[in-house]
C-alpha positions in Angstrom: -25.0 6.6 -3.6 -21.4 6.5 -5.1 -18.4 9.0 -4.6 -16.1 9.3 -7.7 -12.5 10.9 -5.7 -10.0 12.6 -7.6 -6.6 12.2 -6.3 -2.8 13.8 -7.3 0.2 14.0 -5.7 0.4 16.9 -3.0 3.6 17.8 -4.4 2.2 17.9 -8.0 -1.2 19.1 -7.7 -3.7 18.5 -10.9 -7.0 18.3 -9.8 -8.2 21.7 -11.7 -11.5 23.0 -11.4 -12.0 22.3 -15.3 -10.9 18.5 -14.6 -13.5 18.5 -11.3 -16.5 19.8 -13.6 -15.7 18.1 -16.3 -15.4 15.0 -14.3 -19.2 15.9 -13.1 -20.4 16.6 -16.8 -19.5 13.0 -17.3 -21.6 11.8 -14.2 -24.8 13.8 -14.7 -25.6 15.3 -11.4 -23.2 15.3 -8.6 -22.3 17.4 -5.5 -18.5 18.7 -5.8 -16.5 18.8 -2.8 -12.5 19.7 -2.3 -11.2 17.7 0.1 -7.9 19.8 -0.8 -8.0 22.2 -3.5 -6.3 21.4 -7.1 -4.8 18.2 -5.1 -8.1 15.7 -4.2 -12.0 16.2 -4.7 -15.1 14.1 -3.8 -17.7 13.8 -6.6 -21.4 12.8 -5.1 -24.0 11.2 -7.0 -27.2 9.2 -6.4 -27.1 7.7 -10.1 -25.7 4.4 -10.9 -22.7 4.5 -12.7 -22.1 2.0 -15.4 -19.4 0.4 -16.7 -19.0 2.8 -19.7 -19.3 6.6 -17.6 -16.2 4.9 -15.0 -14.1 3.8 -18.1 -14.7 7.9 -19.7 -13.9 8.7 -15.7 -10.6 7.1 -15.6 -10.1 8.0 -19.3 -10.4 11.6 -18.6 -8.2 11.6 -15.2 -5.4 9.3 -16.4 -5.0 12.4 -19.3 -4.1 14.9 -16.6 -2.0 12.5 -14.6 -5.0 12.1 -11.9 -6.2 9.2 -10.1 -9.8 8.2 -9.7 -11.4 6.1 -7.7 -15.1 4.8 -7.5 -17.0 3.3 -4.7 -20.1 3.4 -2.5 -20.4 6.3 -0.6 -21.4 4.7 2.7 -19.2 3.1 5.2 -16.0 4.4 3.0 -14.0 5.4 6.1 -12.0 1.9 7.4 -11.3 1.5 11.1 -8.1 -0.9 10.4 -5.3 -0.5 8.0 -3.7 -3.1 6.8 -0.2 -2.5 4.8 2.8 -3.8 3.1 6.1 -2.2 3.4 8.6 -2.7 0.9 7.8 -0.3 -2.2 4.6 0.7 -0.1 5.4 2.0 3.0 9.2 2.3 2.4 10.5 3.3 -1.1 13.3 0.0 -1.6 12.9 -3.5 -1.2 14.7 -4.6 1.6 15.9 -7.9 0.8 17.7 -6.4 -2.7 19.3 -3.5 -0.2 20.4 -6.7 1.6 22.2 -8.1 -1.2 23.6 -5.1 -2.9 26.2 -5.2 0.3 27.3 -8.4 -1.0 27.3 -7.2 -4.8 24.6 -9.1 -5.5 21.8 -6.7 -6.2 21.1 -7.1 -9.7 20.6 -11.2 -9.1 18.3 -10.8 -6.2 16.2 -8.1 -7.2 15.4 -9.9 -10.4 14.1 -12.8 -8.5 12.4 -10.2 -6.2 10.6 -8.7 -9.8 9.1 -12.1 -10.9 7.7 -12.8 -6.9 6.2 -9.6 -6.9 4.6 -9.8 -10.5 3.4 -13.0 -9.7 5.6 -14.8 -12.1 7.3 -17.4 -9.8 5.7 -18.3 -6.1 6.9 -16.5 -3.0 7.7 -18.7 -0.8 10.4 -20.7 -2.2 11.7 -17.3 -4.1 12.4 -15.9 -0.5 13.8 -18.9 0.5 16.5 -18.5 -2.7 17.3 -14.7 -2.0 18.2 -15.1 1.6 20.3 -17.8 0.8 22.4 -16.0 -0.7 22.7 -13.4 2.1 24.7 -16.2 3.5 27.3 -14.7 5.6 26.3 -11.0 6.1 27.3 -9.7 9.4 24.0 -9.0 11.1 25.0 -5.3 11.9 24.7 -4.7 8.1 20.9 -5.0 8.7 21.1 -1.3 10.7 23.5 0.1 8.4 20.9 -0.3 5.7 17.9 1.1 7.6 19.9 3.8 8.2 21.8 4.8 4.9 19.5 3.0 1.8 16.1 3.0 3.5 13.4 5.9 2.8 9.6 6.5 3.9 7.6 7.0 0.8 5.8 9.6 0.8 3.1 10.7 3.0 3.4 7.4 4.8 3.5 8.7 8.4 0.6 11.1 7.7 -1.9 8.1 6.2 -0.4 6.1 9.8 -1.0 8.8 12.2 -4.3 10.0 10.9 -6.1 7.1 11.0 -4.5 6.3 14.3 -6.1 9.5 16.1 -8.9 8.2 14.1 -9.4 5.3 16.0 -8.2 2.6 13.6 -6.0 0.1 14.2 -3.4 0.2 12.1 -0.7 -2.9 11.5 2.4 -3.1 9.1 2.1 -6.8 7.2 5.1 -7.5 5.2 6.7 -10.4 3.5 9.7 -8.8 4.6 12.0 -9.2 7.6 11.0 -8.3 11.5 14.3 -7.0 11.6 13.2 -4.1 9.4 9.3 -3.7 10.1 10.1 -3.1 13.7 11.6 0.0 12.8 9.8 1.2 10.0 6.4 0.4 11.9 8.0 2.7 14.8 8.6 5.3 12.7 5.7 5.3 10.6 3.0 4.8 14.0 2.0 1.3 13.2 0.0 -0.3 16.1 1.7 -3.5 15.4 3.7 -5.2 12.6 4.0 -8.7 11.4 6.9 -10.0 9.0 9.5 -13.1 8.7 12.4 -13.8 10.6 16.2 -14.3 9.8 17.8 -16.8 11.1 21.5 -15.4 12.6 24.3 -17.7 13.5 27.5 -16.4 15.9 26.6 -12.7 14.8 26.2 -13.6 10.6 23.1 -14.4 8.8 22.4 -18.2 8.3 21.2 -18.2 4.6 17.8 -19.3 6.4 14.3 -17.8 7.6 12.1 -18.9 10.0 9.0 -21.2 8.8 6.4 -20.9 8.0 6.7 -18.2 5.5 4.9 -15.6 6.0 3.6 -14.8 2.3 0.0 -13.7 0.5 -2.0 -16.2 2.5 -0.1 -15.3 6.1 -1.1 -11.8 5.1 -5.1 -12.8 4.4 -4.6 -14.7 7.5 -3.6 -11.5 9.5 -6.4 -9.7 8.0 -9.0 -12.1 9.5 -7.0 -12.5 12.5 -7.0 -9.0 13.6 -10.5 -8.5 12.4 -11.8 -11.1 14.7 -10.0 -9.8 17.8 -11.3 -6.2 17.2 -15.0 -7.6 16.8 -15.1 -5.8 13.1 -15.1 -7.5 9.9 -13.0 -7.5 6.4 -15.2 -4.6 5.2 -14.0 -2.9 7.8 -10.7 -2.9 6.8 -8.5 -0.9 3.8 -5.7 -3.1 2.6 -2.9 -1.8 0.4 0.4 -3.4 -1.4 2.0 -3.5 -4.4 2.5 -7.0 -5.6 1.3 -10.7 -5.9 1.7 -11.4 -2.3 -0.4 -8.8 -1.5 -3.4 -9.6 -4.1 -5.2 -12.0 -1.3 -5.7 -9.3 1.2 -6.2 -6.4 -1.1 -8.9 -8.2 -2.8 -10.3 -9.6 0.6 -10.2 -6.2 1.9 -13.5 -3.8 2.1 -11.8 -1.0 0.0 -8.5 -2.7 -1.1 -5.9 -0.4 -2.7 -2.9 -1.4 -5.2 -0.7 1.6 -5.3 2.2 2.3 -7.7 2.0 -1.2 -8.5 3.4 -4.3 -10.5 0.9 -4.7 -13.6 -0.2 -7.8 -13.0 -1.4 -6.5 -9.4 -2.9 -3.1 -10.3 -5.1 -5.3 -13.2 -6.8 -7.0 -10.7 -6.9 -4.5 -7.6 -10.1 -3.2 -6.8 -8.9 0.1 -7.1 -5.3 1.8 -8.2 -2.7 4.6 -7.0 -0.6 5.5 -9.3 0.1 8.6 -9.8 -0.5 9.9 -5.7 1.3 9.7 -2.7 0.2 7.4 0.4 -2.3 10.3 1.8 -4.2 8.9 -1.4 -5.8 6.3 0.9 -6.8 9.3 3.3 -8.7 11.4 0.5 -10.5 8.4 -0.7 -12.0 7.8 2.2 -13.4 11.3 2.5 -10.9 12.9 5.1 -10.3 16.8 4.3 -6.1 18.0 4.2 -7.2 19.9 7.4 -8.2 16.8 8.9 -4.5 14.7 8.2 -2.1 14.3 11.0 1.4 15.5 9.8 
């Protein structure tokens, strides 16, 4: 049995009734269910779908500005959640926020474009970009938090839900613990894992701790915390935005590229890019009524 989902932004709803049937008119037979109305709907069908009917599917969403997602109906709903943060859980990248205190945001953020896109390797781009945050006082690091750093959208809801849930829910970045600390508090992560700066008499050093954490560290934490709950990676929902993230994403039992670099989106799984983070709450069959604001 497979579920076709139909997904917009709750501030932009397009899921019409005339989208939902026609959607169903392109399956064959399937049971129609809202899961909020004009904003996310659950298609049911026993029939296979092939190849062709999910290219007409995505066809016919993309054209209203609606995501649509395909999978197997059974064991849909994931007891861990497994994210990234920076331009997933939090709208900026941190390390370019970094670096525009130091006028350097245009250089570093380019660098930060190709890493995520999978054009140059992570590792020893991270190790480039913090260099040049050479010499930033370390208080700078709360001053952006505070004044360049926002939640994207429907973030806490997606945490928080699944938390009363019962999952286990962890914040996995390539980022900086200085940051994920926060954000993960804010959000309701269970637990976070990111890199460290190095700081030196109150500045940063230019350095970060070894080893990197990076797209393999972040598998790694998926099997990791899949073993210690006794649960496996089909078991888990993993979602990013670029290179880094493509391991876990695709090791992941529903994996999730949202809003992402192409490069990532063409080989996710399955792709978010027109909803908000309470996406990953709809397609896994939760109803608005059910979300945790």
């Amino acid at each position: 049995m497979h579920v076709v989902t139909l997904i917009s932004a709750r501030r932009d709803p397009r899921v019409s009734r005339t989208l939902a049937e026609a959607a169903r008119d392109e399956i064959g037979e399937a049971e129609l269910r809202w899961l909020e109305r004009d904003v996310a709907c659950d298609l049911t069908t026993v029939d296979p779908l092939n190849a062709e009917v999910r290219e007409r599917l995505r066809e016919l969403a993309e054209s209203e500005g609606v995501d649509c997602v395909v999978q197997q109906a059974a064991d849909r709903r994931k007891s861990i959640l497994l994210a990234d943060m920076d331009s997933t859980m939090i709208e900026q990248e941190c390390i370019d926020e970094l670096a525009a205190m130091l006028g350097l945001k245009d250089q570093v953020a380019a660098i930060t474009a190709r890493a995520m896109n999978g054009e140059i390797a992570f590792e020893p781009a991270l190790r480039e970009r913090v260099s040049l945050l050479k010499g930033l006082p370390e208080e700078t690091i709360g001053r952006v938090i505070e004044e360049r750093i926002t939640l994207a959208e429907g973030g806490s809801t997606l945490v928080r839900t699944m938390n009363r849930a019962g999952a286990c829910t962890a914040l996995v970045s390539g980022g900086f613990t200085a940051f994920t600390s926060v954000v993960a508090n804010r959000l309701g992560f269970q637990e976070n894992r990111a890199n460290v700066l190095h700081v030196a008499e109150g500045r940063l050093a230019g350095t970060v701790a070894e080893p990197i954490l990076g797209a393999e560290a972040k598998l790694s934490a998926l099997n990791d915390i899949s073993e210690r709950l006794g649960r496996s990676a089909q078991d888990v929902l993993a979602v990013g935005d670029g290179a880094n993230d493509l391991p876990m994403i695709l090791a992941a039992g529903t994996g999730i590229a949202i809003h992402a670099k192409p490069a990532v989106a063409a080989k996710a799984p399955h792709r978010i890019d027109h909803g908000d983070l309470t996406a990953l709450l709809f397609l896994q069959g939760y109803r608005a009524e059910d979300f945790v604001d």
